[in-house]
N, C-alpha and C positions, 0 to 999 in steps of 0.2 A: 443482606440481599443475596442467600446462596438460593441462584436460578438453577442451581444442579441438584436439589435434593430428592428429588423421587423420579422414577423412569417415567410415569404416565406424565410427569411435568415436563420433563425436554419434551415429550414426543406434542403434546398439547403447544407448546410454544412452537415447536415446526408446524403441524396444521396451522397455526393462527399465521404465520409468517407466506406460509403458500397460499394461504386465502388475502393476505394482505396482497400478493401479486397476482391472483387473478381479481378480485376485486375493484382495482387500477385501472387493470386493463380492459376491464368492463365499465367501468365510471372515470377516467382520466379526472376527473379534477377532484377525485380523491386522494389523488399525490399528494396537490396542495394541503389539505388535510393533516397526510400524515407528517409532509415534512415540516409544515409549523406544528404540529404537536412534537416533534423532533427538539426544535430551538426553543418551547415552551420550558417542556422539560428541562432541559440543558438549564437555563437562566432560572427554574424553581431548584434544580437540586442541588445548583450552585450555594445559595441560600440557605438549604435546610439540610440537607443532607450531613449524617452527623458522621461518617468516615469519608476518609480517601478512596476507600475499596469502590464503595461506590459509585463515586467518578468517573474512576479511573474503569469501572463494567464500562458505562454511559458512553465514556468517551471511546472505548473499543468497539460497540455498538454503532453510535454515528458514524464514525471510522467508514464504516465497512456498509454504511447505506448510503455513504455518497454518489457511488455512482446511479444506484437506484435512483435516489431522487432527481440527480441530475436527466438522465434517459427518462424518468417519466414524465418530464417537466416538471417539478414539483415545488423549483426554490422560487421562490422570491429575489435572491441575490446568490449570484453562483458559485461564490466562496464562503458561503457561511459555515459551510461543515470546517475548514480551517480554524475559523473564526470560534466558533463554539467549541471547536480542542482545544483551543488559547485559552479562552476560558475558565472550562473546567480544568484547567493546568493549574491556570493560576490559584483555584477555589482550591486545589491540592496543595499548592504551595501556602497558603491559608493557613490550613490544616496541620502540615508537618514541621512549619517554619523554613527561612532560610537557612541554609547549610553551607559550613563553609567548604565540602568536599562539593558544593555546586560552584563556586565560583569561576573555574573555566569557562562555562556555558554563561556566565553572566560575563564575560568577559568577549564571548563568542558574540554576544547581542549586541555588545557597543561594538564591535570592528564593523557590523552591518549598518550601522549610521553614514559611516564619510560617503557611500556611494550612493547612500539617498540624499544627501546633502550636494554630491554633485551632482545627482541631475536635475535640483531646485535651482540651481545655480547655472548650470549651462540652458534651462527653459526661460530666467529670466534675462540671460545675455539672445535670446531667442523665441519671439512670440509664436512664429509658428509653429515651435515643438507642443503648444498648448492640442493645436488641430490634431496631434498625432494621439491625443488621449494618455499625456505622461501619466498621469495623477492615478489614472486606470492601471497603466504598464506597471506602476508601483507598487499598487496596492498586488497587483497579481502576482508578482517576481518575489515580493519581500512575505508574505504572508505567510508561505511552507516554511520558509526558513526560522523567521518568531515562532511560528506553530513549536517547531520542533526544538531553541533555546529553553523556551517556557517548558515544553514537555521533560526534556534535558535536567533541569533543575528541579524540576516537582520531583523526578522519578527516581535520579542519581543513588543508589543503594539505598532507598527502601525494601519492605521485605516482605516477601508471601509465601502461603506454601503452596503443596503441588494443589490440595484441593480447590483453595480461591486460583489458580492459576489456570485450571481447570472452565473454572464459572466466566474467567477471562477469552478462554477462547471458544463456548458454546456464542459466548456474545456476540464474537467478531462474526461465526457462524452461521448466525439465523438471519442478518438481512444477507447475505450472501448467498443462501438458499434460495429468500426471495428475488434478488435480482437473478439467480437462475432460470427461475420458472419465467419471472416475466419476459425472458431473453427467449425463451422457449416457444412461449405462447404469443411474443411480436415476431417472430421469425418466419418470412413465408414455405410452403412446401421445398426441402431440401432437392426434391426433382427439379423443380425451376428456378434454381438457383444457377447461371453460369458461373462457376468456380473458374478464377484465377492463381495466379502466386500473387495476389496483393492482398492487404489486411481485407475481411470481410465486413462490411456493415449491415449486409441484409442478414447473418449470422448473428449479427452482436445485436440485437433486438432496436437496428436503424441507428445505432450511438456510435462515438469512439470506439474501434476493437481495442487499442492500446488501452485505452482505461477500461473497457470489459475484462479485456482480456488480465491486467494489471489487479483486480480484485476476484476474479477465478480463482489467478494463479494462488491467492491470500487463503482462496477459500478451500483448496486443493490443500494446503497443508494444514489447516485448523482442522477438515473433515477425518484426514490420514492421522494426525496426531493425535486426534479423540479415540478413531477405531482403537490404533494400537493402545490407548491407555486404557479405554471403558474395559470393564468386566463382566457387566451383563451383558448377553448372549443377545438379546433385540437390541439395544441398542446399538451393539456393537457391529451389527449387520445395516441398521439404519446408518449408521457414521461411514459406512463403508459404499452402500448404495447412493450415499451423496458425493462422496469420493468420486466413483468412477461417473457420476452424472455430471458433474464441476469439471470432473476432467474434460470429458468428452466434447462439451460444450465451450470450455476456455482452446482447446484445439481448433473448432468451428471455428472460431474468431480469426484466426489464418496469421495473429498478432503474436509473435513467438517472445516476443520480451515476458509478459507476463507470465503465459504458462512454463517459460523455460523456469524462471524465475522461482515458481512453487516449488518445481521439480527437483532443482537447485537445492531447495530448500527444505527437502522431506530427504534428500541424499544424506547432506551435511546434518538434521538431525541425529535419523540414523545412527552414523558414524561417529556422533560425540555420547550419545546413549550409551551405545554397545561397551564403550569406554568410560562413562563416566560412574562413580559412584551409585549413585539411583541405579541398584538393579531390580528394575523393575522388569526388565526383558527376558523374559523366561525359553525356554525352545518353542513352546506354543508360539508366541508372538514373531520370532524367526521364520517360524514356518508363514504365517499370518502375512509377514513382510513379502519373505519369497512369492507367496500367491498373489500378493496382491502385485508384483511387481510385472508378471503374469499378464494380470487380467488388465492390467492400464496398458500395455504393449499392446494388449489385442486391444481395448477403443480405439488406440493413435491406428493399429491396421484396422480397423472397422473405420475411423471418420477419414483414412486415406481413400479407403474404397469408394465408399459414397460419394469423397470429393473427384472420383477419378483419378487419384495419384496426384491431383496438384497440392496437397497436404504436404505429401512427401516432399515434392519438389520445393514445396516455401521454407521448411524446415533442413533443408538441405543446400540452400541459398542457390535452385536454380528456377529457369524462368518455365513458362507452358511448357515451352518444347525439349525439354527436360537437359536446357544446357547450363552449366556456371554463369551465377551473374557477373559483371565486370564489379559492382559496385553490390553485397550483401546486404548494407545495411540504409538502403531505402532513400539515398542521400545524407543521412547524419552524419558521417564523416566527413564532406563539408562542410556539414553547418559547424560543425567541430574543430578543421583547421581555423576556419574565416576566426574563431571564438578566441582560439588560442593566439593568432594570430593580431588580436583585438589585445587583447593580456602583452604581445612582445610591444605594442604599441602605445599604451599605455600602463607602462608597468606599476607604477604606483597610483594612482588614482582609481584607473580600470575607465570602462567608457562610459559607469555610472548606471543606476537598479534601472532595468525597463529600455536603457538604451544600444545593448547590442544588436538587438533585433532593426535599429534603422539605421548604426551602423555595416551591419551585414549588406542592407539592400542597397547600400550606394556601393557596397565594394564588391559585389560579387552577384546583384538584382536579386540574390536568397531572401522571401519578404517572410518566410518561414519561421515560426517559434522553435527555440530548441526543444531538441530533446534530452539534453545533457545539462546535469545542474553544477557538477563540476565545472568544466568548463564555460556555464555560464558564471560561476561565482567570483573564479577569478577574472573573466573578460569585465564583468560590469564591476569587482570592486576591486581588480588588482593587487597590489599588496596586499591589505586588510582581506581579502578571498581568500589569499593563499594560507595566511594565518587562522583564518577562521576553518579552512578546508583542514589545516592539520590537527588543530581540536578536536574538530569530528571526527577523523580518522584513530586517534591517539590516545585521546583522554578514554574510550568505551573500549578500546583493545588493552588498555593496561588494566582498566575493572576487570577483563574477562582472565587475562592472565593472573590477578591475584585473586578473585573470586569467581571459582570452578563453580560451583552449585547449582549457577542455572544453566541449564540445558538449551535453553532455549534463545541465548544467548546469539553465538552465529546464525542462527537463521535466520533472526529477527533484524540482526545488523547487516547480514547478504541481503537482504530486502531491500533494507533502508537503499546498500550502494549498491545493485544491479537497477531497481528501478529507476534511483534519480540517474541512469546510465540512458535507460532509452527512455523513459518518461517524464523526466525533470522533477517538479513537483507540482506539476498537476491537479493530482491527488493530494490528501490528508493523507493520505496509509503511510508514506512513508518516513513522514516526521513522528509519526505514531507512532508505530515499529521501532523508530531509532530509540525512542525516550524508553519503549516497555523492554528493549533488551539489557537495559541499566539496573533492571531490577535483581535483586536477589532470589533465589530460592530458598526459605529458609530449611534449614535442618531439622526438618523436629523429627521427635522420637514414635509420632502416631500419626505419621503423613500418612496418607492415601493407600502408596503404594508399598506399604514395607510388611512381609510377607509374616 
């Protein structure tokens, strides 16, 4: 499945993705459509499909059209994109067998048992927790987290080079193109928009900014990381004109987790590039960097303008009247003490998957989901959180320490932990991200980039 073999074929795949979202938006219940042909696929190529590579496109693709589907209406059930990465995780792990360098992450899966087991257990000393929709709360809290075990163990140092690595993020790409354009073309005239300093939703095409804004940010560094790597000279111009459109637009969203997040995250590539092995970075692409570094400075001043300076202000954590807020980050830092506070209270157990959110509201009337998975992990499962929290943190920082190779490595793992910072997991992208920075780059001797 190399989706990167001829110029006229990426660019044909971007038209077919930008008529996919105006399309949409001229027939709305052509979502549904595409997003079961979405789960169709997934559950056929589960089956037939005779590599991992394959999948593993598939599952970077879905990835990165969930929130599409989600804003255009499209699902049927509104965690299935979770659900179909578990999936084709699993159809990977099929494929490559178990490993015993995966056994953390299988280790990781059973510590997230005892707090869905406690909250079976405190619903049946309690009928009315039924009314609160546990079974719902659970299926939503515990899903990104299997998502990203299962991704964990499929992905654990297997090995690609730069060119499938390449076809991996034209993937993540092109529905992110499309969820641009349809963000574009549901957005009323930017004239009659009153701008605030709070998240935008008549920018973010009427949806979540945090989840628009959280798949821009995805898309801002797949667009940048192509410009600098292509070598054709159109295309290289097309990677770069998506670039600064994805940016401009993940800024509209007024939702600074996400775009901080890309930015975050096209810095620290950068920075392990320039330094690592793969010299691929010539002075051209220097200079390439510096301009573009440029031209994204003037959108953030061009969508400051347009917004009247409240851009700047949201970005700089102050209110209209351009003064410091007392509280930056939007209320999450309570919902974060009450959390932790949940974890000193139940240290071993934790308050159980799904139940901090009705602990919070008797202790503090916060009836709000977090935005922190951290902190939600160890509040709902306590001990076992805090174990499972160091896995995650430990096991994929000592891969990256003993295998330099991939580059892509930090970025992909800053994703994982700034997003589940202000996002939770929400989203798929960022049990995705966590499993594909496991990957190797392999070394060959006729890679892509070697001069």
């Amino acid at each position: 499945m190399n989706i990167y073999g001829m110029k006229t074929k990426v660019i044909l795949l971007i038209i077919i993705h930008i008529f996919i979202a105006l399309a949409i938006y001229a027939v709305p219940i052509l979502s549904k459509v595409y997003a079961s042909l979405l789960a169709l696929i997934s559950f056929v190529l589960v089956f037939v499909a005779k590599d991992w590579k394959t999948l593993l496109y598939w599952t970077a693709y879905i990835t990165a059209a969930e929130v599409f589907t989600r804003m255009s209406r499209g699902l049927f059930f509104y965690e299935i994109h979770k659900y179909l990465s578990a999936l084709l995780f699993v159809g990977i792990i099929f494929r490559t067998g178990l490993r015993w360098v995966s056994l953390p992450y299988l280790f990781y899966l059973i510590l997230l048992l005892p707090g869905v087991l406690y909250t079976w257990w405190w619903e049946s000393l309690d009928p009315s927790y039924i009314g609160l929709h546990l079974r719902k709360d659970i299926l939503f809290n515990i899903a990104g987290p299997i998502t990203l075990g299962l991704g964990a163990m499929a992905l654990l140092n297997l090995k690609m080079n730069f060119k499938a690595f390449k076809n991996l993020l034209l993937a993540m790409l092109l529905p992110v193109i499309t969820t641009t354009v349809y963000v574009i073309v549901k957005t009323p005239s930017l004239k009659d928009i009153i701008f605030t300093t709070q998240a935008n939703f008549a920018t973010s095409g009427g949806f979540g900014p945090n989840q628009v804004a959280t798949i821009l940010g995805l898309g801002m560094f797949t667009a940048f990381v192509l410009f600098i790597l292509e070598k054709d000279f159109v295309l290289k111009m097309v990677y770069l004109f998506f670039f600064v459109l994805i940016s401009y637009r993940s800024f509209l969203t007024f939702s600074r987790g996400g775009t901080l997040t890309g930015i975050v995250m096209i810095i620290v590539f950068l920075g392990i590039s320039l330094i690592s092995k793969h010299h691929f970075f010539k002075v051209k692409n220097l200079g390439a960097i510096f301009l573009t570094s440029i031209i994204i400075g003037g959108v953030f001043y061009y969508a400051s303008e347009i917004t009247r300076g409240m851009l700047l202000n949201r970005f700089t954590g102050r209110n209209t009247a351009g003064q410091m807020k007392e509280d930056v980050t939007s209320g999450r830092i309570t919902i974060f003490l009450a959390e932790i506070k949940g974890f000193v209270e139940n240290p071993v157990w934790g308050t159980g998957v799904g139940r901090a959110k009705i602990e919070r509201k008797k202790e503090i009337g916060i009836k709000a989901a977090t935005h922190n998975e951290i902190s939600r992990l160890i509040s709902e499962h306590g001990i076992f959180g805090v174990l499972a929290l160091l896995i995650l943190i430990f096991v994929p920082l000592m891969q990256g320490l003993i295998h330099k190779n991939n580059i892509f490595f930090y970025p992909f793992f800053l994703f994982w932990l700034l997003t589940i910072f202000h996002s939770s997991m929400r989203l798929a992208a960022p049990a995705v991200l966590y499993a594909l920075s496991l990957i190797q780059l392999s070394n060959e001797k006729n890679r892509l980039y070697r001069e």
